[in-house]
MDTraj code that builds the backbone (N, CA, C; nanometers):
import mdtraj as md
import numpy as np

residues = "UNK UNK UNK UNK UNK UNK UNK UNK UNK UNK UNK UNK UNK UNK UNK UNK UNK UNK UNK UNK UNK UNK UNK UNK UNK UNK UNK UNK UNK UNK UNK UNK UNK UNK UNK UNK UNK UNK UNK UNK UNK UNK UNK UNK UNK UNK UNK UNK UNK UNK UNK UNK UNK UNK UNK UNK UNK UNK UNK UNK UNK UNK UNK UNK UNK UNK UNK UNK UNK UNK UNK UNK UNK UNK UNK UNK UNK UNK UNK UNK UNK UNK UNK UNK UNK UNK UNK UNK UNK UNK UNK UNK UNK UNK UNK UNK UNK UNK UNK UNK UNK UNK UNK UNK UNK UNK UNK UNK UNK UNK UNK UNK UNK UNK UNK UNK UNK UNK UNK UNK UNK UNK UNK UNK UNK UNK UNK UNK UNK UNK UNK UNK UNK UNK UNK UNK UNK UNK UNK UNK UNK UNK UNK UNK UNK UNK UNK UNK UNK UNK UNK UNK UNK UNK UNK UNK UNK UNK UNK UNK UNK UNK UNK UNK UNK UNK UNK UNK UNK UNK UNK UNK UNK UNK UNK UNK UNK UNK UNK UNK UNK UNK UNK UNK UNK UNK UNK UNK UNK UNK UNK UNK UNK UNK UNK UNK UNK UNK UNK UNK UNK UNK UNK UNK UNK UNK".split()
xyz = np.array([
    [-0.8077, 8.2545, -9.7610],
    [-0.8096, 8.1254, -9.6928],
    [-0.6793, 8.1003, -9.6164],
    [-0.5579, 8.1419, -9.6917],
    [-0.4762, 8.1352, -9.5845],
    [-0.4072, 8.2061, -9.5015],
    [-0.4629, 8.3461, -9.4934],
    [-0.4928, 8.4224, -9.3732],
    [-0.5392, 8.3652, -9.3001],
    [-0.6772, 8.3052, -9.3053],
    [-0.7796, 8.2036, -9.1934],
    [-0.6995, 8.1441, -9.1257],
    [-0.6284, 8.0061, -9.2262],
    [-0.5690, 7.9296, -9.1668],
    [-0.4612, 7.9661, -9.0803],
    [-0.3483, 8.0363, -9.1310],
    [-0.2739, 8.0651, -9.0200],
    [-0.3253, 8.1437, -8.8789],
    [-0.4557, 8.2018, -8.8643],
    [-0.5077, 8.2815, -8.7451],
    [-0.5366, 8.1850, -8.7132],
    [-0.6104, 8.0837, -8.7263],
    [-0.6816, 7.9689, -8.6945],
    [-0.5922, 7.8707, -8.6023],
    [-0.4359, 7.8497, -8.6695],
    [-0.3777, 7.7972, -8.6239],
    [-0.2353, 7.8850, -8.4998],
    [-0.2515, 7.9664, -8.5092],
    [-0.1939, 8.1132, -8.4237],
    [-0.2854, 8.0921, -8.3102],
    [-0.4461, 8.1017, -8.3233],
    [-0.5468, 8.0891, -8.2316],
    [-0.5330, 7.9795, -8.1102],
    [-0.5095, 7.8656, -8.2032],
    [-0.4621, 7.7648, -8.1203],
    [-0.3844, 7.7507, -8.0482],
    [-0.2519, 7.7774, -8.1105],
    [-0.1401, 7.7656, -8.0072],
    [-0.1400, 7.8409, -7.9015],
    [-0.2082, 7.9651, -7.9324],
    [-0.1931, 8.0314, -7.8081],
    [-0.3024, 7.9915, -7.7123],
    [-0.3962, 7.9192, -7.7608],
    [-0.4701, 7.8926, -7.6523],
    [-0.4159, 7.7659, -7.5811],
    [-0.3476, 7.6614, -7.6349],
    [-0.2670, 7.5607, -7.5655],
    [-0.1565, 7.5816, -7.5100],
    [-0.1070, 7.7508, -7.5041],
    [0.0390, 7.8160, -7.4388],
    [-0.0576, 7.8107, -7.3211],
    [-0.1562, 7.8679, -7.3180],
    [-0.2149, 7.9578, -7.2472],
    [-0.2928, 7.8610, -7.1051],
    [-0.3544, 7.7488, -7.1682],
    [-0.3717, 7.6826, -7.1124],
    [-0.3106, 7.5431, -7.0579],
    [-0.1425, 7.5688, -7.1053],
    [-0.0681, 7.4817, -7.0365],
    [0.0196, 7.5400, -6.9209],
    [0.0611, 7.7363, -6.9654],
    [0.0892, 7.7964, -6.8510],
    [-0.0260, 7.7745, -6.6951],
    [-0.1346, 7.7702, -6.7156],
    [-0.2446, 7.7947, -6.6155],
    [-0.2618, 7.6391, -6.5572],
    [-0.2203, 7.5402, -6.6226],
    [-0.2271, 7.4040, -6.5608],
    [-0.1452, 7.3741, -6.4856],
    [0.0268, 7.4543, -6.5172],
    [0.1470, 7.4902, -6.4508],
    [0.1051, 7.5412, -6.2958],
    [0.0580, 7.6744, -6.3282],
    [0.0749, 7.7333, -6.2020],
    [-0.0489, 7.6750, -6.1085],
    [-0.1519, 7.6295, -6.2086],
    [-0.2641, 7.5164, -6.0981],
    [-0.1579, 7.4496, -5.9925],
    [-0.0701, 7.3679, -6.0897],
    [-0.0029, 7.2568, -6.0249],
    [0.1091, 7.3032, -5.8581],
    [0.1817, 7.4260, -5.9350],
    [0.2605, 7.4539, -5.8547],
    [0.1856, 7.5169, -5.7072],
    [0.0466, 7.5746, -5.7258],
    [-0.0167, 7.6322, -5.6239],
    [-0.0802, 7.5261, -5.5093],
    [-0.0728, 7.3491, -5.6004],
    [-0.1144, 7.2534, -5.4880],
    [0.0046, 7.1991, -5.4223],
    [0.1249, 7.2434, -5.4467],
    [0.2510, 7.1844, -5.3394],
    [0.2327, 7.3035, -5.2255],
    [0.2987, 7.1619, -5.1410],
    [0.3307, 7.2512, -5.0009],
    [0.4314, 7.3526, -5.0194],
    [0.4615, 7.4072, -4.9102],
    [0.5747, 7.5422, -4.8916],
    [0.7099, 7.4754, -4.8951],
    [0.6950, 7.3500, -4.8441],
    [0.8584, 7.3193, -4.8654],
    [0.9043, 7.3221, -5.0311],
    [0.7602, 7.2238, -5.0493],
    [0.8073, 7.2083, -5.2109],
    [0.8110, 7.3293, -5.3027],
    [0.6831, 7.4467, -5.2702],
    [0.7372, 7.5341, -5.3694],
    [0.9118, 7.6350, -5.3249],
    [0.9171, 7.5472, -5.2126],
    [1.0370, 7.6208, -5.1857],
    [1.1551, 7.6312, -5.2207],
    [1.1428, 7.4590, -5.2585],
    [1.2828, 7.4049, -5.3470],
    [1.2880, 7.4371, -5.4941],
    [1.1464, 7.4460, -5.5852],
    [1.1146, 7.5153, -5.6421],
    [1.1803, 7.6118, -5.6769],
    [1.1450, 7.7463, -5.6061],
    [1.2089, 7.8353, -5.6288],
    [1.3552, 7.9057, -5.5837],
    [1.4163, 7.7625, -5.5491],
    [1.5709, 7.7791, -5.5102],
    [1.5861, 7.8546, -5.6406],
    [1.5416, 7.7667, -5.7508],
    [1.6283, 7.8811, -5.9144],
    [1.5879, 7.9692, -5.9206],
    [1.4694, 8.0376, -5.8989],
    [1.4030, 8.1759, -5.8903],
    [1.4176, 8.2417, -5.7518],
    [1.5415, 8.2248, -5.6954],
    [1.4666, 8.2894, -5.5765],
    [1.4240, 8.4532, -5.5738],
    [1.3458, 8.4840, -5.4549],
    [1.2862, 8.5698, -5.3991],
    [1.3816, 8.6911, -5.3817],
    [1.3831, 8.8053, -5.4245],
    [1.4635, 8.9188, -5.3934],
    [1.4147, 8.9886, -5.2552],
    [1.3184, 8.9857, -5.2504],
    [1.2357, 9.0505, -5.1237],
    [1.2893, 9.2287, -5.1118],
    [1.3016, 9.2626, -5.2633],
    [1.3493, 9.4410, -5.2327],
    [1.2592, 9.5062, -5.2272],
    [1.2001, 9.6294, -5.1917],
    [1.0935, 9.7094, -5.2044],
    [1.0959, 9.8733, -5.1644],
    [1.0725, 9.9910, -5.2008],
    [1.0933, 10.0767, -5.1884],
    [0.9809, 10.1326, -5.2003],
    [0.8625, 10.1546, -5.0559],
    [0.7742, 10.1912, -5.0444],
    [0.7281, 10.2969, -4.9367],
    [0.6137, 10.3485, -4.9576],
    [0.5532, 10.4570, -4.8113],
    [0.4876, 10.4473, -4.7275],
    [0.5236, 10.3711, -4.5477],
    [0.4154, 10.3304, -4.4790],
    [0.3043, 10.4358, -4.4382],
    [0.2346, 10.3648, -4.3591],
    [0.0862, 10.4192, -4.3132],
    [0.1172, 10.5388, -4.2186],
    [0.2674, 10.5710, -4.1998],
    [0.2958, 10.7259, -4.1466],
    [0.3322, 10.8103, -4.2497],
    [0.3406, 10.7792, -4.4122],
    [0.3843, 10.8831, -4.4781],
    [0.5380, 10.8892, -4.4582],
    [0.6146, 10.7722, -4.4102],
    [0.7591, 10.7535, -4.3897],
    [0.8160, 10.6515, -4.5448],
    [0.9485, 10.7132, -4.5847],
    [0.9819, 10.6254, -4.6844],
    [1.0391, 10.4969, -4.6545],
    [0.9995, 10.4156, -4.6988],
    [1.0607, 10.2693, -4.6441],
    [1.1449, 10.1699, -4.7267],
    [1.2300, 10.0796, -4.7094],
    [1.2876, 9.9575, -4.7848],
    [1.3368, 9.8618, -4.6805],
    [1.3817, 9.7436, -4.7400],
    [1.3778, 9.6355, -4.6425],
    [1.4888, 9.6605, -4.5553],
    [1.5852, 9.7476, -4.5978],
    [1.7163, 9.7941, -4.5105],
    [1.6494, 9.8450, -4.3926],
    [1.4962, 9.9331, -4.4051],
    [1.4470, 9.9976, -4.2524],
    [1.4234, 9.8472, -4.1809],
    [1.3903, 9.7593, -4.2051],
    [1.3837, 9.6663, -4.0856],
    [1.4939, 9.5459, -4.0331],
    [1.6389, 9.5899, -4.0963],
    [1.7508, 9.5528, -4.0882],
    [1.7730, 9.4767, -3.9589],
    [1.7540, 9.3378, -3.9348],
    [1.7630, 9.3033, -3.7778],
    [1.6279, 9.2686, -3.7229],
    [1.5212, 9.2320, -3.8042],
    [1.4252, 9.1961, -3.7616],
    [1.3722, 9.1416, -3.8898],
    [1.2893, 9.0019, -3.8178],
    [1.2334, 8.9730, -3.9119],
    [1.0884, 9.0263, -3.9497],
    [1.0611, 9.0250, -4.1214],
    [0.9236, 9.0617, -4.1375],
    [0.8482, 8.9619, -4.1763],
    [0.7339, 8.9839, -4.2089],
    [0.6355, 8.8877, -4.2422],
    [0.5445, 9.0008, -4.3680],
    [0.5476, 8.9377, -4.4582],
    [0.4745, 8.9810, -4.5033],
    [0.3806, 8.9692, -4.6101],
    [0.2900, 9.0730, -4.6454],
    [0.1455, 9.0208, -4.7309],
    [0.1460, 9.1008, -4.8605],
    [0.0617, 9.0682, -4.9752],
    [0.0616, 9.2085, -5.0266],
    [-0.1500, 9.1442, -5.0219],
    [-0.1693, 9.2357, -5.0419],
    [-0.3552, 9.2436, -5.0818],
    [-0.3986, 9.4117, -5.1292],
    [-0.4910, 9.4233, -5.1076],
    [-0.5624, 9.5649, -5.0473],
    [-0.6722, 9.5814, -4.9809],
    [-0.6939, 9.6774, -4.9683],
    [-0.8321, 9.7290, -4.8365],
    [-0.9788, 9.7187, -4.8622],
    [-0.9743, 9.7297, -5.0370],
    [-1.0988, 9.6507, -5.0965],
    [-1.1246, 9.5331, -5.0847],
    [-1.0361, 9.4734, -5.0688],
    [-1.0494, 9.2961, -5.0658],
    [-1.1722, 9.2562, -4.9946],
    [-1.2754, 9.1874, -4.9988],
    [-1.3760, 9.1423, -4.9506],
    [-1.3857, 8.9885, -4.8874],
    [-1.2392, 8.9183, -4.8240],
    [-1.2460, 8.8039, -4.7643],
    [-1.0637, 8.7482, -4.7462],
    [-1.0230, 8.7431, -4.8118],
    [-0.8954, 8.7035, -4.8516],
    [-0.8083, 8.8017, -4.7444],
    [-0.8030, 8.9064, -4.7739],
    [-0.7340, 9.0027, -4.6998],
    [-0.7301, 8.9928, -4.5546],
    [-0.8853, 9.0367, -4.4909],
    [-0.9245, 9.0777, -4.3626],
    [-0.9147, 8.9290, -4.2845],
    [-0.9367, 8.8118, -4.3583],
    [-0.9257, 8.7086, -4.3170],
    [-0.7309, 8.6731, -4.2603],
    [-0.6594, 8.6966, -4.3592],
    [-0.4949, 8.6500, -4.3188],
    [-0.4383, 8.7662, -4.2491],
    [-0.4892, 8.9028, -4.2213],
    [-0.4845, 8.9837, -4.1561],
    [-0.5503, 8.9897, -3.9760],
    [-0.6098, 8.8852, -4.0247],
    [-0.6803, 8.8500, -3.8649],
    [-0.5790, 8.7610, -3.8352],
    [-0.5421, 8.6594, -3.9169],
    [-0.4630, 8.5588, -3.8897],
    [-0.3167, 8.5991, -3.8211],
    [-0.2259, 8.7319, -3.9304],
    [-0.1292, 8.7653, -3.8819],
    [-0.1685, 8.8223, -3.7471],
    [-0.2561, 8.9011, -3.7180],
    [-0.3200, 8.9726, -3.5784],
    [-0.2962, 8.8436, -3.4664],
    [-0.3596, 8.7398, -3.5037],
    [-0.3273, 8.6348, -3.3900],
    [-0.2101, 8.5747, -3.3783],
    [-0.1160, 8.5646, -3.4567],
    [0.0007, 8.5301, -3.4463],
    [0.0919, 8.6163, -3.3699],
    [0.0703, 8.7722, -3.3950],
    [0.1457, 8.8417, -3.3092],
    [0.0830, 8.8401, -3.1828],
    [0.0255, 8.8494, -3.1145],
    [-0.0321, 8.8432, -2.9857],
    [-0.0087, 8.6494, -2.9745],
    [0.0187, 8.5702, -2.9983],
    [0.0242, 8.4662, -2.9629],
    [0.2191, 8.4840, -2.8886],
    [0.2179, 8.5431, -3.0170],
    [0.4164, 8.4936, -3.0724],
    [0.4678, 8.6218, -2.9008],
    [0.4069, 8.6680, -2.8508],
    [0.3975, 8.7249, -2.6775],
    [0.5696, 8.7822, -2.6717],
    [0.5830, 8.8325, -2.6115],
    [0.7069, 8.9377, -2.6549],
    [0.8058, 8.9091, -2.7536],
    [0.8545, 8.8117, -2.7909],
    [0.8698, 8.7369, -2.8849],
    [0.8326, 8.8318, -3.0801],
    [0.7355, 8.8447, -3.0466],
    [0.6739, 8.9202, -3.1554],
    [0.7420, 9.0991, -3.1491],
    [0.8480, 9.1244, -3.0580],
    [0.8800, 9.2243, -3.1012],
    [1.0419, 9.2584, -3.2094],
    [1.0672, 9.0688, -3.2246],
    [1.1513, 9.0289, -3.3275],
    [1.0859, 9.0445, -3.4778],
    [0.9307, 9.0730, -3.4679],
    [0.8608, 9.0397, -3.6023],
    [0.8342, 9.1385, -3.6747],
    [0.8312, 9.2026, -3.8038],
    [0.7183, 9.3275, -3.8064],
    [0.6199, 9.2928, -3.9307],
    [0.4692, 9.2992, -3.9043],
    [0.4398, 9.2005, -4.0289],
    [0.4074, 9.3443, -4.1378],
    [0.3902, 9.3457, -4.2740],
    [0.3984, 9.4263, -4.4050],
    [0.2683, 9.4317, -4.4726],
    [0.2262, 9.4684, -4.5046],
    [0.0585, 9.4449, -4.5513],
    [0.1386, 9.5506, -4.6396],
    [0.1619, 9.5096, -4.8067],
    [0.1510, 9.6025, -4.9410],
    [0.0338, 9.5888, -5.0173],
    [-0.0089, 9.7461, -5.0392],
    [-0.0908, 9.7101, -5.1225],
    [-0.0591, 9.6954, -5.2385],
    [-0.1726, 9.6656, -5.3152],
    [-0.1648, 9.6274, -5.4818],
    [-0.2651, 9.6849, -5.5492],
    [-0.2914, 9.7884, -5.4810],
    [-0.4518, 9.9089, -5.5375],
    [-0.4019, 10.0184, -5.5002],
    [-0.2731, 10.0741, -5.5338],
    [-0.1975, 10.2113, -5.5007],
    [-0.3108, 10.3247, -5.4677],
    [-0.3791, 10.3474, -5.5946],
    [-0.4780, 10.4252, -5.5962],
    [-0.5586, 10.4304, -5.5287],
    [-0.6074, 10.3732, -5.5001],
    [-0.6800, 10.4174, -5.3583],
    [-0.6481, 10.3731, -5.2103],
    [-0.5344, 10.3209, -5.1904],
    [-0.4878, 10.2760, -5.0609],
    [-0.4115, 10.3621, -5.0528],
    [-0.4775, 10.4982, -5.0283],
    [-0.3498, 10.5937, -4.9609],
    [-0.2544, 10.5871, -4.8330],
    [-0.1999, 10.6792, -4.7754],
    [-0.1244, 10.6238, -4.6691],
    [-0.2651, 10.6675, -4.5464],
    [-0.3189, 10.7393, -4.5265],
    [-0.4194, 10.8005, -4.4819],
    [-0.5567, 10.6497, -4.4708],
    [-0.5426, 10.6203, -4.5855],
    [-0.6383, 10.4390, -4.6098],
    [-0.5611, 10.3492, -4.5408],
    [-0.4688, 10.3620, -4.5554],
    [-0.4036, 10.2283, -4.4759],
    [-0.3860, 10.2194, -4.3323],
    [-0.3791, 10.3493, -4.3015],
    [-0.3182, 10.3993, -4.1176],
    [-0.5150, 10.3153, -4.0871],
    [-0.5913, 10.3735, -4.1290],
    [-0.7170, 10.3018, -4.0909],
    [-0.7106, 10.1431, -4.1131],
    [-0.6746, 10.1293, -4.2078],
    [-0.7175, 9.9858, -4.2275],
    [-0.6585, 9.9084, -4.1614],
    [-0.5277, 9.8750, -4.1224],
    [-0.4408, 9.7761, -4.0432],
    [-0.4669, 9.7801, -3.9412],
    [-0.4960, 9.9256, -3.8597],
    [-0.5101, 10.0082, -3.7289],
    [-0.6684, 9.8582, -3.6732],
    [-0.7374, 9.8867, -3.7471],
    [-0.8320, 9.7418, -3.7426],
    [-0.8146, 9.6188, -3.6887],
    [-0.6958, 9.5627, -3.7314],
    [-0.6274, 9.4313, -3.6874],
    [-0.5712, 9.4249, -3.5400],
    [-0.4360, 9.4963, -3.6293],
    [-0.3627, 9.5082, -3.4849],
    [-0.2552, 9.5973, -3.5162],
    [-0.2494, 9.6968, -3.4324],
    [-0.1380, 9.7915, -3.4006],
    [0.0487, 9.7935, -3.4178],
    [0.0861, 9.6631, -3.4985],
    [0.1722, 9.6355, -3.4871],
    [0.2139, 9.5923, -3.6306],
    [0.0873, 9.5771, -3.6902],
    [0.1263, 9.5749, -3.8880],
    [0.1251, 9.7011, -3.8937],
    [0.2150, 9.7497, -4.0349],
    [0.2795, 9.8180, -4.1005],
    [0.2237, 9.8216, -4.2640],
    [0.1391, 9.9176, -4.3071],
    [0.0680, 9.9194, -4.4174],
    [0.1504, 9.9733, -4.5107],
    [0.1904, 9.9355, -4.6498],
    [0.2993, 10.0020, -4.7126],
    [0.2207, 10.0333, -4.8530],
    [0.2504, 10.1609, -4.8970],
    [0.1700, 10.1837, -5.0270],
    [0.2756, 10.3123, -5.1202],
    [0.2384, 10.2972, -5.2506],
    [0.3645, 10.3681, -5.3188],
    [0.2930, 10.4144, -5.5012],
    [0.3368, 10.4532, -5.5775],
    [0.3382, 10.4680, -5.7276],
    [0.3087, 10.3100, -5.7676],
    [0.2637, 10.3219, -5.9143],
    [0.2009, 10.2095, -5.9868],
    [0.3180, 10.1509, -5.9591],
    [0.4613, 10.2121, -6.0216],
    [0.5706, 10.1682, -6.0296],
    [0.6476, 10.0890, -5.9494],
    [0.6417, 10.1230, -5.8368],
    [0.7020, 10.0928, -5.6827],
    [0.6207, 10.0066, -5.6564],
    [0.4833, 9.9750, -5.6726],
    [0.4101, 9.8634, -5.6207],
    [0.4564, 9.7391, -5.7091],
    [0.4077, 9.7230, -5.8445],
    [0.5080, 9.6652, -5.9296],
    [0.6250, 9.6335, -5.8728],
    [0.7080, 9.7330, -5.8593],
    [0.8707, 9.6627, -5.8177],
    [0.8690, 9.5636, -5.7386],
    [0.7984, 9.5984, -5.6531],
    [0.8181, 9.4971, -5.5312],
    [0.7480, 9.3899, -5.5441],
    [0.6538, 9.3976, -5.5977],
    [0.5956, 9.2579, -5.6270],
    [0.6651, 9.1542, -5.7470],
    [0.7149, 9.2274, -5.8422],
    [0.8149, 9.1663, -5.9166],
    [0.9131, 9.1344, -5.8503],
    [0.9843, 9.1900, -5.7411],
    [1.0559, 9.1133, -5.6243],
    [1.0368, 9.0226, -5.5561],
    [0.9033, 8.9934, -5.5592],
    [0.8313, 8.8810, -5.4295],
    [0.8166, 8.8104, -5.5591],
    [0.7494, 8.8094, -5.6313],
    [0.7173, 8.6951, -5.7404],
    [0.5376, 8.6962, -5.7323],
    [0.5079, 8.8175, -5.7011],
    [0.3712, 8.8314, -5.6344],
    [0.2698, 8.8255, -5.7994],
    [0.1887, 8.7459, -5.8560],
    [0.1188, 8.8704, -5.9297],
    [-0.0148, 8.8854, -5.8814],
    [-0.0660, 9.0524, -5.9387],
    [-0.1452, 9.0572, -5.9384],
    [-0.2070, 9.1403, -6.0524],
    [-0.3620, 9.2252, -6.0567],
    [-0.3761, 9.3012, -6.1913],
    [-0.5527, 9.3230, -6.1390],
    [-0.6036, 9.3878, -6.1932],
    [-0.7365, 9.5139, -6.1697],
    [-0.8009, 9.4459, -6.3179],
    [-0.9325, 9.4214, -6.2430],
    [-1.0681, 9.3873, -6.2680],
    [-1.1597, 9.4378, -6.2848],
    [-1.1803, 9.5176, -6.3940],
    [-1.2854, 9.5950, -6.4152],
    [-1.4629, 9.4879, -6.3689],
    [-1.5280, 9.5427, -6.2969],
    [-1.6695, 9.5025, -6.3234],
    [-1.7083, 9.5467, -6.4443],
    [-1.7664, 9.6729, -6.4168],
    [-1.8128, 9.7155, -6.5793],
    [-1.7715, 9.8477, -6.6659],
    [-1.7337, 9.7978, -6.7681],
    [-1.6646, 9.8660, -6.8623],
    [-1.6978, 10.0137, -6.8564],
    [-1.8273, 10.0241, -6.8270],
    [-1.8954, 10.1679, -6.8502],
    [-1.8421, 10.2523, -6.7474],
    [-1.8264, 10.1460, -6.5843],
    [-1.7620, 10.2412, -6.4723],
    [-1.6400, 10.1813, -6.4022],
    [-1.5390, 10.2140, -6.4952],
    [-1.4464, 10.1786, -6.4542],
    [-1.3375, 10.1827, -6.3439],
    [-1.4131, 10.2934, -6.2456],
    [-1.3672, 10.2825, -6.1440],
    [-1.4000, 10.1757, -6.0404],
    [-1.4880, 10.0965, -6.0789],
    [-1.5715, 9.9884, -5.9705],
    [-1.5000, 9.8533, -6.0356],
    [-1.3926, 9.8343, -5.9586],
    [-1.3262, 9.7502, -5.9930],
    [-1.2500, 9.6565, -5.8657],
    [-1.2107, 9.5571, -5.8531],
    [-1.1379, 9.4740, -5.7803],
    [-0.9887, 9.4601, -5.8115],
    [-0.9247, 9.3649, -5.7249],
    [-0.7744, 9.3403, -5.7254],
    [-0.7855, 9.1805, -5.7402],
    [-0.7386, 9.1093, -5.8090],
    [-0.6789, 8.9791, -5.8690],
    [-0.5252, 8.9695, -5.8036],
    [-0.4943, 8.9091, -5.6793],
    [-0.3531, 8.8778, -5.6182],
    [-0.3656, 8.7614, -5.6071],
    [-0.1882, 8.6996, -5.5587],
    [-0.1607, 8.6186, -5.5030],
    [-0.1953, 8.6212, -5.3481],
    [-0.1477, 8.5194, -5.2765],
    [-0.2201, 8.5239, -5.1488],
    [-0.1161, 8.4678, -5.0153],
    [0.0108, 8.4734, -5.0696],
    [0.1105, 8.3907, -5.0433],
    [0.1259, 8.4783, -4.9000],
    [0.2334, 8.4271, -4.7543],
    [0.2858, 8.5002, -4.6859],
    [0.4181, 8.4614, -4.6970],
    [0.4688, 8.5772, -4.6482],
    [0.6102, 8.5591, -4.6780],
    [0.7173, 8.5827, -4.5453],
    [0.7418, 8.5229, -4.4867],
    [0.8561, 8.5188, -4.3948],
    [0.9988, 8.5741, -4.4248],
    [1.0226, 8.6910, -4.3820],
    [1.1962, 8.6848, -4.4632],
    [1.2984, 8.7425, -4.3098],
    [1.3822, 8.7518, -4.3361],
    [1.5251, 8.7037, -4.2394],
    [1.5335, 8.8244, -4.1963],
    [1.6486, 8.8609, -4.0625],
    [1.6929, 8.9598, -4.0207],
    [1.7430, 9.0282, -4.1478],
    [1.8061, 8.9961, -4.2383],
    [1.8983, 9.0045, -4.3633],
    [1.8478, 9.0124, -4.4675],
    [1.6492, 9.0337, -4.4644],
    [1.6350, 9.0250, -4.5582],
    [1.5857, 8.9172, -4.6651],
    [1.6624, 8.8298, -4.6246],
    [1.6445, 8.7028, -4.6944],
    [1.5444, 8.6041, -4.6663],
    [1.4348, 8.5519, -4.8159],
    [1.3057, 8.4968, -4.7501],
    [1.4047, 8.3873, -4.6449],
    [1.2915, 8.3050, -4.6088],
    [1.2846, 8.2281, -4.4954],
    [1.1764, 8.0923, -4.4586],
    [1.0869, 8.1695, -4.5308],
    [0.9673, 8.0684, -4.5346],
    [0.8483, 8.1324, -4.6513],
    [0.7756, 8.0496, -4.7224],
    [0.6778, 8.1378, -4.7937],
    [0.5530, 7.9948, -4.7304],
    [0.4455, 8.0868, -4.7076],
    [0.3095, 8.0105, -4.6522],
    [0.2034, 8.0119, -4.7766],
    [0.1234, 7.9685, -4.8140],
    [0.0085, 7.9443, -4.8657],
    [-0.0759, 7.9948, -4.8108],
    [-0.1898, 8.0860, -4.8554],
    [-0.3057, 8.0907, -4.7804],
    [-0.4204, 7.9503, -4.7692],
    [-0.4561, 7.9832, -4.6213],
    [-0.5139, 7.8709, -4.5458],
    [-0.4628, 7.7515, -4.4901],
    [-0.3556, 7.8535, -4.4498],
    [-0.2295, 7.7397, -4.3914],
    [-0.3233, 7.7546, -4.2243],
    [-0.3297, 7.6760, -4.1374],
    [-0.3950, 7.7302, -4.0207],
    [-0.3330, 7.8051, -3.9456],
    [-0.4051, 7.9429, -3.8331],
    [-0.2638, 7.9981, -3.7740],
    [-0.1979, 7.9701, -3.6686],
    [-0.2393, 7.8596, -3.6032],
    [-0.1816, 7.8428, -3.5091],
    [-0.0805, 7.7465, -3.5123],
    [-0.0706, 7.6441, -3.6738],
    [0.0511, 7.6063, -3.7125],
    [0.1369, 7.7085, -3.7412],
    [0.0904, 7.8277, -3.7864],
    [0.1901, 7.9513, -3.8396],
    [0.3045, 7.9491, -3.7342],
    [0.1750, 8.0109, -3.6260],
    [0.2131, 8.0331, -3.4869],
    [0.4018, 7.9510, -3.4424],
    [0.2857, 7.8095, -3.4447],
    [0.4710, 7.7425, -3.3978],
    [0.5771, 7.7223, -3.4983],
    [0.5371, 7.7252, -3.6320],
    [0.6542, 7.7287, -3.7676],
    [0.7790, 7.9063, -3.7288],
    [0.6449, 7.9977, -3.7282],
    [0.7270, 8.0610, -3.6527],
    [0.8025, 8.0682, -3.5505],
    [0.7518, 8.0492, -3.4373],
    [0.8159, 8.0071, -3.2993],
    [0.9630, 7.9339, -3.3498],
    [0.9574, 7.8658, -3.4086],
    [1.0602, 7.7771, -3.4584],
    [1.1476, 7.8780, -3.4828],
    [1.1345, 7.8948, -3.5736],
    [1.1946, 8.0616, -3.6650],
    [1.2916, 8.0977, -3.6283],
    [1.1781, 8.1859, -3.5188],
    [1.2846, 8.2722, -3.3779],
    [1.3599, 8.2037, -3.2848],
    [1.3230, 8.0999, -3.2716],
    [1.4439, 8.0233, -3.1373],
    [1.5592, 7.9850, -3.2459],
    [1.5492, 7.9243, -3.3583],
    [1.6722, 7.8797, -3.4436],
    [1.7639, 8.0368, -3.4581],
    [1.7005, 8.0865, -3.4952],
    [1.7673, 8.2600, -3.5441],
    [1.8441, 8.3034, -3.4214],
])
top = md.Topology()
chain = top.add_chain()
for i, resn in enumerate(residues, 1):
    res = top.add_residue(resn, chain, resSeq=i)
    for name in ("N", "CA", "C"):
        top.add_atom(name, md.element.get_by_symbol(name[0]), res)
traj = md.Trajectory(xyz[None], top)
């Protein structure tokens, strides 16, 4: 019986950890960008990453030293989320008109395994010619998303075939500095043609 009780009461708490963490990040996911911005003044954003673009070239944020990036993480499985803010970044660069050769936007994946570099040169190539698909080891994908503050994690459908599975991400974009340093973080379903001039802004202040 008091085995029971203490599981019983173990049971609980963790389900009121569990479901007061998830009411948390409910909350924090309905502020705007300014606010989660101030937010995460105490956490800020490292924005490091040490990954392999869609040429099979090794990359880190030092390669785009002097330009700003923009960037995403998702993957190529994604069925709405992805192809959707990927259209979005697509119109922003063709809006943002030479201008956009200050920008370079980042599409990481978060499905290493099958977003080879070979998967990705296709997949971005889709959008627009001017994103940069970055893919790496379990490890290296991890890193960098533990740098961004990104999470994400793999969804089995069914147990029996476990390769038929999805990606569970965040959905955030991320603006960061000549230097590296974020700059702006967006929400998905921010509209893009506010993007458009938040950016614009960006670049004339910079």
């Amino acid at each position: 019986m008091i085995f029971r009780a203490l599981f019983l009461v173990g049971l609980m708490t963790l389900t009121a950890y569990v479901g007061y963490k998830g009411w948390k990040m409910y909350e924090f996911n309905q502020l705007t960008s300014q606010e989660r911005a101030n937010i995460l003044v105490a956490t800020p954003i490292e924005g490091k990453y040490s990954l392999t673009d869609h040429n099979g070239q090794r990359v880190t944020e030092q390669t785009y030293s002097g330009r700003h990036t923009l960037i995403f993480f998702g993957y190529t499985w994604c069925p709405d989320v992805c192809p959707t803010l990927l259209t979005d970044i697509a119109f922003i660069m063709d809006e943002l008109g030479e201008a956009s050769d200050k920008v370079v936007p980042l599409f990481i994946s978060v499905d290493p395994e099958r977003d080879t570099v070979s998967v990705l040169k296709e997949y971005v190539g889709e959008f627009h010619p001017g994103i940069v698909g970055l893919t790496g080891s379990l490890d290296d994908v991890a890193a960098a998303a533990k740098s961004f503050r990104v999470g994400y994690g793999k969804v089995v459908m069914d147990p029996a075939d476990p390769e038929d599975y999805s990606m569970s991400h965040s959905a955030d974009l991320f603006l960061m500095g000549p230097d590296g340093k974020p700059v702006k973080q967006y929400r998905f379903g921010v509209d893009a043609e506010a993007l458009v001039k938040d950016i614009q802004a960006v670049l004339t202040d910079g």
